[in-house]
C-alpha positions as CSV (number, residue, x, y, z in Angstrom):
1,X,0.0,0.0,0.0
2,X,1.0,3.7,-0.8
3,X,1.5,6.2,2.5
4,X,0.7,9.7,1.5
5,X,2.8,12.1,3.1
6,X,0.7,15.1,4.0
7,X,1.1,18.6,6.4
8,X,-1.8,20.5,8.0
9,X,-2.0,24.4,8.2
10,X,-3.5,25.7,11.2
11,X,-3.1,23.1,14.1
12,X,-5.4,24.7,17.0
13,X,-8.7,24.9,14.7
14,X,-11.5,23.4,16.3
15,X,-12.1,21.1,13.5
16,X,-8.4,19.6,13.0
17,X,-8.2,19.3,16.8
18,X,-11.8,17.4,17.2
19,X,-11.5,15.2,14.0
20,X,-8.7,15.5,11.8
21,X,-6.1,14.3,14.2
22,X,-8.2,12.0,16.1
23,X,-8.9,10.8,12.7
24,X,-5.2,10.0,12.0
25,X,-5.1,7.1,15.2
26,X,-7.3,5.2,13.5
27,X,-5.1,2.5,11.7
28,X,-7.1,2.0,8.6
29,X,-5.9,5.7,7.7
30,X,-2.3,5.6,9.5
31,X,-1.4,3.1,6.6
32,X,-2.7,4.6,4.0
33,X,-1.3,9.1,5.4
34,X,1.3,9.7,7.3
35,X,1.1,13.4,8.8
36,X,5.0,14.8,8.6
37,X,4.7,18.1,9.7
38,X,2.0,21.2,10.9
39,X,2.1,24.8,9.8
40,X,1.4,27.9,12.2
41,X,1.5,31.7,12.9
42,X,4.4,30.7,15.6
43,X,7.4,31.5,14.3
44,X,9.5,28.3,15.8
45,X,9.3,25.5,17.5
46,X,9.7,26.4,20.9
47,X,6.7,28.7,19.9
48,X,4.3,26.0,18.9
49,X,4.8,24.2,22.0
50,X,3.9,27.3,24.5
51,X,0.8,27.9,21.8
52,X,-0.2,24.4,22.3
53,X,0.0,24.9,26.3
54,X,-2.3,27.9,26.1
55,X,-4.6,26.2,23.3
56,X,-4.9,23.2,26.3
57,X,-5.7,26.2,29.0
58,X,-8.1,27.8,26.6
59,X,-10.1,24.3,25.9
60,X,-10.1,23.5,29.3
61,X,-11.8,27.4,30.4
62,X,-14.5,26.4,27.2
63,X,-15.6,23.3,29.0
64,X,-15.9,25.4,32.3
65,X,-18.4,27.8,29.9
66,X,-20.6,25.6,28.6
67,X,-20.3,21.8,29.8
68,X,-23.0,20.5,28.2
69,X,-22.5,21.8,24.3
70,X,-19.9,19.6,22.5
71,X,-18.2,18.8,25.6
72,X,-16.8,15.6,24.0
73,X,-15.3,17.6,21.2
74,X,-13.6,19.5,24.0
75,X,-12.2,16.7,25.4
76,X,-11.1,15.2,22.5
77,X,-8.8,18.6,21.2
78,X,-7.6,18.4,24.5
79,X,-6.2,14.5,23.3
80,X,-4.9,15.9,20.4
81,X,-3.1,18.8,21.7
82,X,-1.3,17.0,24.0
83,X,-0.6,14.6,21.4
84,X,0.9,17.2,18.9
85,X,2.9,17.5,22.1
86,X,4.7,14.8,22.4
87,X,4.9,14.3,18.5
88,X,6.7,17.8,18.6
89,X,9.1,16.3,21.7
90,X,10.2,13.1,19.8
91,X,10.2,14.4,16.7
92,X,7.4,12.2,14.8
93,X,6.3,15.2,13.3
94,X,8.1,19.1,12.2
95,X,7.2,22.0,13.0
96,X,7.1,24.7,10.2
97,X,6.4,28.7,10.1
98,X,3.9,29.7,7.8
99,X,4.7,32.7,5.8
100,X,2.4,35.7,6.5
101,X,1.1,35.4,2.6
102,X,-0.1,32.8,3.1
103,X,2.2,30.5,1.7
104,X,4.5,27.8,3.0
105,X,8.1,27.4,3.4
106,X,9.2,24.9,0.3
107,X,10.9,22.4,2.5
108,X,7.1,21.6,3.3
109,X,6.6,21.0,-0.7
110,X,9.4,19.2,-0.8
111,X,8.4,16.9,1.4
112,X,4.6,17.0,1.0
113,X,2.2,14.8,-1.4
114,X,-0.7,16.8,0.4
115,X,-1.7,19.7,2.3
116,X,-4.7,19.9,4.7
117,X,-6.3,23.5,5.1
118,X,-7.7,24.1,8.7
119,X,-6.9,27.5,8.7
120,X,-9.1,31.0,9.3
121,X,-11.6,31.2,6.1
122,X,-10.3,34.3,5.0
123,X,-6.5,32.7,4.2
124,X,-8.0,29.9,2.6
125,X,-7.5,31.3,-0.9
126,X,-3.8,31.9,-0.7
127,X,-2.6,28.6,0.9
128,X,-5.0,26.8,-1.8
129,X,-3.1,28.7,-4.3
130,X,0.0,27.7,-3.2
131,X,-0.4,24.7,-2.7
132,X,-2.0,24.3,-6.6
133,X,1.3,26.1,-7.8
134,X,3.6,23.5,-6.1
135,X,1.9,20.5,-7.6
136,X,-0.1,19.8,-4.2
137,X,-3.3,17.6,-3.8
138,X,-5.3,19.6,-1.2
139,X,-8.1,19.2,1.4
140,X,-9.6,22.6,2.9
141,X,-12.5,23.0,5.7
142,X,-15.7,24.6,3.9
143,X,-16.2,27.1,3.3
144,X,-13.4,27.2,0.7
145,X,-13.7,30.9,0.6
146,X,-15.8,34.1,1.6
147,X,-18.6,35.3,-0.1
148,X,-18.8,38.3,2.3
149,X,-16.5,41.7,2.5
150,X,-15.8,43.0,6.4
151,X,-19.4,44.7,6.3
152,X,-21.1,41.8,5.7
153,X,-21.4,42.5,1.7
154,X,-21.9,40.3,-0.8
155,X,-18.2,39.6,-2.2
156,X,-17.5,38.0,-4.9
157,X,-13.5,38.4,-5.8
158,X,-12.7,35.3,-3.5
159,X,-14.6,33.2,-5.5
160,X,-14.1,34.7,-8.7
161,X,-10.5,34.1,-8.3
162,X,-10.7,30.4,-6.6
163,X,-12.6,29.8,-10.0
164,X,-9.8,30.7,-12.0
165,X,-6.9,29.0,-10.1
166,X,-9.2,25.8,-10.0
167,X,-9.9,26.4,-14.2
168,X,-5.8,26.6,-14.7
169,X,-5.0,23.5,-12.1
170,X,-3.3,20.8,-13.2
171,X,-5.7,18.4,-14.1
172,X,-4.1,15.5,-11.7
173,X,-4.8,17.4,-8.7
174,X,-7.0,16.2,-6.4
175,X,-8.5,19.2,-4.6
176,X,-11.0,18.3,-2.9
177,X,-13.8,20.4,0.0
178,X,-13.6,18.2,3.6
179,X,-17.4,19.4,4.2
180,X,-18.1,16.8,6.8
181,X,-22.1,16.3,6.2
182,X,-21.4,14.8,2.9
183,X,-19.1,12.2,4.6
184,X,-21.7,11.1,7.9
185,X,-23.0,7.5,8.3
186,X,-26.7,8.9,6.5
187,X,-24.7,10.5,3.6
188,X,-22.6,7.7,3.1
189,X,-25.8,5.1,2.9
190,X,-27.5,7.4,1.0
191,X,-24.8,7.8,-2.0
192,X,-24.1,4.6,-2.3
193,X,-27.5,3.1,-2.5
194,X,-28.7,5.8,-4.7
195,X,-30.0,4.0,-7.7
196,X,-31.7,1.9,-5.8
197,X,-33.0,4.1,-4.0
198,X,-34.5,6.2,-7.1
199,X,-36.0,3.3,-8.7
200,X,-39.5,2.8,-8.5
201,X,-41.8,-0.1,-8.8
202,X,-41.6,-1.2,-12.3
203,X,-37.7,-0.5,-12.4
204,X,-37.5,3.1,-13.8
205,X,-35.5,5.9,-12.5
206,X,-37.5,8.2,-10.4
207,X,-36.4,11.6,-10.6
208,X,-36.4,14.3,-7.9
209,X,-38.8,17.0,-7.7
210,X,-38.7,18.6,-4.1
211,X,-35.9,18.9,-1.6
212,X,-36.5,20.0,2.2
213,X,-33.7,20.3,4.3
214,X,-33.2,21.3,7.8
215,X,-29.9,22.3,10.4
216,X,-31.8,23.7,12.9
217,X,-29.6,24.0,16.4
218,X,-29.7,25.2,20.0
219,X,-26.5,27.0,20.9
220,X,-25.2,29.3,23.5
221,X,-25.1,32.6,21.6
222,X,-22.9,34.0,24.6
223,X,-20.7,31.0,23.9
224,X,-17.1,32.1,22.7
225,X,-16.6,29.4,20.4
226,X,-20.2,30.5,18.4
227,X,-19.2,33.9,18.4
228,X,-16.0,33.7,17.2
229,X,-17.6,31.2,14.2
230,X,-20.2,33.5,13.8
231,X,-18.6,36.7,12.8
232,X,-17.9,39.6,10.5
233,X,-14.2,39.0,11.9
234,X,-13.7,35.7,10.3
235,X,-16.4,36.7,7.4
236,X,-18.5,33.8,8.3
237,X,-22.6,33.9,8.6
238,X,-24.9,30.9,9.0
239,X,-25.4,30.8,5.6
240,X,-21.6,30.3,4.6
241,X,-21.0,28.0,7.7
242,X,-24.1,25.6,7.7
243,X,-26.0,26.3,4.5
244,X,-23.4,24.3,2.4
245,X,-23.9,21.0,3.9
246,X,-27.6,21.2,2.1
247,X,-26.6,22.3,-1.4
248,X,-23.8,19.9,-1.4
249,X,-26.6,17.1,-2.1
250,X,-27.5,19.4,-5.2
251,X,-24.3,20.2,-6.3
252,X,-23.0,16.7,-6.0
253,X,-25.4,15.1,-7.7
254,X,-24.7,17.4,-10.5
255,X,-27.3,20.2,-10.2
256,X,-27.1,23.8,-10.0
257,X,-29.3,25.5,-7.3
258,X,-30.8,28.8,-8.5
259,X,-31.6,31.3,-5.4
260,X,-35.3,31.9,-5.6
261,X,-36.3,33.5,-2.1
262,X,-34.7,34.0,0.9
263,X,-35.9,35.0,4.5
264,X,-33.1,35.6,7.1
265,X,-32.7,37.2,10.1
266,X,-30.0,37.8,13.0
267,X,-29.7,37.2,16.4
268,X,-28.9,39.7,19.1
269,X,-25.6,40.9,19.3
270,X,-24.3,39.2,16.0
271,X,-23.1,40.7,13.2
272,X,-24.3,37.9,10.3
273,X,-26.8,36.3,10.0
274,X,-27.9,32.9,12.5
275,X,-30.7,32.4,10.5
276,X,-32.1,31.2,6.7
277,X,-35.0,30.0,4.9
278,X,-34.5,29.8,1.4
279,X,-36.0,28.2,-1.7
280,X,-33.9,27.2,-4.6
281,X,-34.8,26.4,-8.3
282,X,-32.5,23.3,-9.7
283,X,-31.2,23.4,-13.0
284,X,-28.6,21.5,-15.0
285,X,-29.3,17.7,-13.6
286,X,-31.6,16.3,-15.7
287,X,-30.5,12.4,-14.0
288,X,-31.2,12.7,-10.8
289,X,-33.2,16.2,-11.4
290,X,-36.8,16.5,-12.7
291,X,-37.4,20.5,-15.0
292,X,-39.1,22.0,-12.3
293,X,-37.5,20.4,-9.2
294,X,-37.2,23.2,-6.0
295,X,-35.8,22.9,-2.5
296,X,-36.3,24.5,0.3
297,X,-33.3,24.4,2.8
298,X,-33.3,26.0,6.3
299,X,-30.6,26.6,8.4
300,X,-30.7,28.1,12.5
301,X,-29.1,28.5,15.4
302,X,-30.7,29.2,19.0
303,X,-34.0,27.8,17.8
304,X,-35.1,27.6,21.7
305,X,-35.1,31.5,21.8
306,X,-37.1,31.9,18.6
307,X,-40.7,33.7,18.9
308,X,-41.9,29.9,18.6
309,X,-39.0,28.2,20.4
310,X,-38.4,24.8,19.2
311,X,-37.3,22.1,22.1
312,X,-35.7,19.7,19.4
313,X,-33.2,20.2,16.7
314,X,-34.0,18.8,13.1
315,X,-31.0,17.9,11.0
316,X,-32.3,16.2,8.5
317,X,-32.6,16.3,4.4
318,X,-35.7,14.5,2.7
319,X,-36.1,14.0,-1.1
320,X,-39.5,13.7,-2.9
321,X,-39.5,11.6,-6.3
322,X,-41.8,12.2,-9.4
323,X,-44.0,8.9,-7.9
324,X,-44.3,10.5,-4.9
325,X,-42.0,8.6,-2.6
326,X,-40.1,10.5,-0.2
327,X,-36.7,9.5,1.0
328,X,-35.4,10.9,4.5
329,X,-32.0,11.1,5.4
330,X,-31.6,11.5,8.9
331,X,-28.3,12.9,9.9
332,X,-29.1,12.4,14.0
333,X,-30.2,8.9,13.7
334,X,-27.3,8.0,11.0
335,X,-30.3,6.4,9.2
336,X,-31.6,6.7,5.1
337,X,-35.7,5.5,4.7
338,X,-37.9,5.8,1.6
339,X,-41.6,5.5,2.2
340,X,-43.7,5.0,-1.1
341,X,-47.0,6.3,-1.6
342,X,-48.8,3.8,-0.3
343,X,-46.8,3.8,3.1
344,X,-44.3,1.0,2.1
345,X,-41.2,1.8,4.2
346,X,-37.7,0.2,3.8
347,X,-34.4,1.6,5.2
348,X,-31.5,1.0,3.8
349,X,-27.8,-0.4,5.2
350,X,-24.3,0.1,4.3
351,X,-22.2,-2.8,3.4
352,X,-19.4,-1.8,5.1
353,X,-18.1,-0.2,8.3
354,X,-19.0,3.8,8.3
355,X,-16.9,5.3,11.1
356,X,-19.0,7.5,12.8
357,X,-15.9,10.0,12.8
358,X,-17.0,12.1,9.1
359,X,-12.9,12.6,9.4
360,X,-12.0,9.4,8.9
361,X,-14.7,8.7,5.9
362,X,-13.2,12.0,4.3
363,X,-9.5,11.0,4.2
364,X,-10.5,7.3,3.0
365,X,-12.2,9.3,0.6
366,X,-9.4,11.8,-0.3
367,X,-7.0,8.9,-0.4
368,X,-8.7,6.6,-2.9
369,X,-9.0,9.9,-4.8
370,X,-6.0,10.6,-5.2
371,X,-4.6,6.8,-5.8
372,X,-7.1,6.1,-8.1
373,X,-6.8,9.5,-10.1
374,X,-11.0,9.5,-9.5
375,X,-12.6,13.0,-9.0
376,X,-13.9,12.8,-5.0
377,X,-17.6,13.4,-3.7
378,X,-17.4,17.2,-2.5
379,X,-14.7,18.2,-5.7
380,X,-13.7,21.8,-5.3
381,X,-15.8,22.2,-8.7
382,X,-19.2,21.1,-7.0
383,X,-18.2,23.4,-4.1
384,X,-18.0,26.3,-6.6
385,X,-21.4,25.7,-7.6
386,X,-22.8,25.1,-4.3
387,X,-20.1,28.6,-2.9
388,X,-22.1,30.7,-6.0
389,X,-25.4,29.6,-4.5
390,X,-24.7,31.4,-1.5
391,X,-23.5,34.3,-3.0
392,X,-26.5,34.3,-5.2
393,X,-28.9,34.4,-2.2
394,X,-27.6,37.5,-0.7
395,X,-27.5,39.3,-4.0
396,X,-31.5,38.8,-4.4
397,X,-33.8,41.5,-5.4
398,X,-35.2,43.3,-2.0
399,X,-38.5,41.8,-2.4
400,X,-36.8,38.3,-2.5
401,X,-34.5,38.9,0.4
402,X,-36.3,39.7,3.7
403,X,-35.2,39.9,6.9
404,X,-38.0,38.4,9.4
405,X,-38.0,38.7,12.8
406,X,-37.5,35.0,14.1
407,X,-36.2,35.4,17.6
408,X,-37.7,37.5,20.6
C-alpha cells in the first residue's frame, strides 16, 4: 500500500483538533497518510509548544463555559493537543512557520504529497493557491472561501478568483472540499444506494422533484466558540458556515441551485446572519433532477429563543420523487428510509463499516481519490457551484431577500 505524506495548516482549529487528528489514530488511515509536519502563525518551535500549552488552558476554560454543548469535542482537542505535544518532543512530526502570505516554506513541498487546510476562512484562498502552484493535492475545511466583505457584503473576488486558479490547475490534482455532512453515516448510505434508492416499482428511475432540508440548532449565543464562528471577523454567517452542507446534495449530484427567495434574520448581538430560509430552483441535472425540481433548505441557530422556540433540533434532508415517494435522510439517527405512496417503508444499510468520525470517511475518501486519479464526492468544482449559491442568495432583489424577525 501507498503512504501519502501530508502537512496541516493551522493546528489549533477546532475542526483539525476534534477530528482530523483523532482521525489520524485510526489504523485504517495511518497506513494509508502519514502526517510529517504542521504549519502555524508561531514563528518556531519552541513557539508551537507554548501555543499548544495555552490552546490546552483555553479548551479547558470552554468546558468550564458551557459543559453540556460539545463537551466531547472539547475533550477530545484536549487529546490531540497533547498529542501534537509529544509528536513535537520526539520528533514524529516538524514544525514549520507559515509565511504571512499565506504560503509555506518549500521544504514543506518538498516533502509533501498533500496539504490539509484548517486555517481561518479568509486565508483559505492563498494557501489553496500555493499549494496548486507546487503540484499539491489539497483538502480545505468549507467554506473554501468568503462570499462576504468585512461589512457583511456580498463579495465575490474570492470566489471569482478560486474559479480561475481551479480552471488553470493541473488536471491531476486532487482538490477536494472536507465538508463533513457529505461524509456522515446517512450520507454515506445514501450515496451509495442511490440507484436503488431512485427506482420505482416497475424499475424506472424516479427523478427528484422537491428537496426539504433542515440544520436547525440550539446553541449558546454567549458562547465564545459560536461567536468567534459566527462573525464579520472571520467573514463567516450561517449561511456560509451551515448552509453548504444542504446544497452539497444538489451540487454533487450534479445540479445547480438557482436562489429563488430567501428570508433571514439575525440574532442579538451578531453581526451575520444565525438564521435562513431559502428556496432554490434546480437546473442543469436532468438524471437525478426532474425541470421543475425546487428545494427548500433551512438553516438556525438558537432555535429555543425563537418567537416559537423549538425544544428539538432537526437535522435532517428528505427528497420527494416524481412517484411520490419521499426518501429521509436523517443525519441524527445515522439512518436513510424511503416511504412509497402507499406507506411501504424500507431503510437501507451500508455494506461496510462507516466510522462514525465524518474525518475518517473523508480521508479514506481523499486517499482513494487521489490513488485512483478519480474525482472525490465534495470536488472543489461542486463546491463552486454550491459557494455561487450562496452568493447568489444575498445578491437577491429586496422583495426576494427579507429579513423576518425570528427570535424574541
Amino acid at each position: 500500500m501507498i503512504t501519502l505524506k501530508a502537512a496541516q495548516i493551522a493546528y489549533k482549529s477546532e475542526w483539525a483538533l476534534a477530528k482530523f487528528f483523532a482521525s489520524l489514530k485510526n489504523s485504517e488511515i495511518q497506513n494509508k497518510l502519514k502526517l510529517i509536519g504542521i504549519c502555524g502563525r508561531e514563528e518556531t518551535k519552541k513557539d508551537a509548544w507554548l501555543a499548544i500549552k495555552e490552546a490546552i488552558l483555553k479548551r479547558t476554560e470552554m468546558l468550564a463555559e458551557n459543559p453540556s454543548w460539545r463537551s466531547s469535542n472539547r475533550e477530545i482537542e484536549i487529546d490531540s493537543l497533547i498529542s501534537l505535544l509529544e509528536k513535537l518532543q520526539f520528533n514524529g512530526i516538524k514544525y514549520y512557520h507559515a509565511n504571512k502570505n499565506q504560503t509555506l516554506p518549500q521544504k514543506v513541498h518538498e516533502n509533501a504529497d498533500a496539504i490539509i487546510i484548517h486555517s481561518k476562512n479568509t486565508t483559505h484562498l492563498g494557501y489553496i493557491e500555493d499549494a496548486i502552484k507546487n503540484l499539491k493535492h489539497v483538502l480545505c475545511e468549507k467554506p473554501l472561501v468568503s462570499t462576504i466583505d468585512e461589512r457583511g457584503k456580498p463579495y465575490p473576488n474570492h470566489l471569482n478568483e478560486l474559479e480561475k486558479i481551479i480552471r488553470e490547475a493541473n488536471p491531476s490534482l486532487i482538490l477536494m472540499d472536507a465538508e463533513h455532512y457529505s461524509y456522515k453515516k446517512a450520507s454515506t448510505i445514501f450515496y451509495e444506494n442511490l440507484e436503488q434508492i431512485l427506482k420505482g416499482k416497475n424499475g424506472k428511475m424516479e427523478k427528484i422533484k422537491e428537496i426539504e432540508g433542515h440544520l436547525e440548532e440550539k446553541d449558546d449565543p454567549n458562547f465564545s466558540r459560536t461567536r468567534d464562528l459566527l462573525s464579520l471577523d472571520n467573514r463567516t454567517s450561517l449561511l456560509d458556515d451551515t448552509m453548504c452542507h444542504l446544497l452539497a446534495f444538489i451540487s454533487n449530484l450534479g445540479g445547480t441551485p438557482i436562489p429563488k427567495y430567501r428570508e433571514y434574520d439575525i440574532f442579538k448581538g451578531y453581526d451575520v446572519d444565525t438564521f435562513n430560509n431559502v428556496e432554490y430552483k434546480i437546473k442543469d441535472c436532468q438524471k437525478y433532477f426532474t425541470n421543475n425540481a425546487f428545494a427548500y433548505l433551512r438553516v438556525a441557530k438558537f432555535i429555543d429563543k425563537q418567537k416559537k422556540p423549538k425544544k428539538q433540533e432537526s437535522k435532517n434532508i428528505k427528497f420527494t420523487l416524481e412517484d411520490d415517494s419521499e426518501i429521509l435522510v436523517d443525519f441524527k439517527k445515522g439512518s436513510v428510509t424511503k416511504k412509497t405512496k402507499d406507506n411501504t417503508k424500507k431503510e437501507y444499510t451500508f455494506r461496510y463499516v462507516i466510522s462514525n468520525n465524518e474525518y475518517t470517511n473523508i480521508l479514506n475518501h481523499f486517499y482513494e481519490a487521489i490513488i485512483n486519479q478519480k474525482s472525490p464526492l465534495t470536488d472543489f468544482r461542486n463546491s463552486l457551484v454550491t459557494l455561487k449559491a450562496i452568493y447568489q442568495s444575498r445578491t437577491l432583489p429586496s422583495n426576494q431577500n427579507k429579513q423576518v424577525k425570528i427570535y424574541n
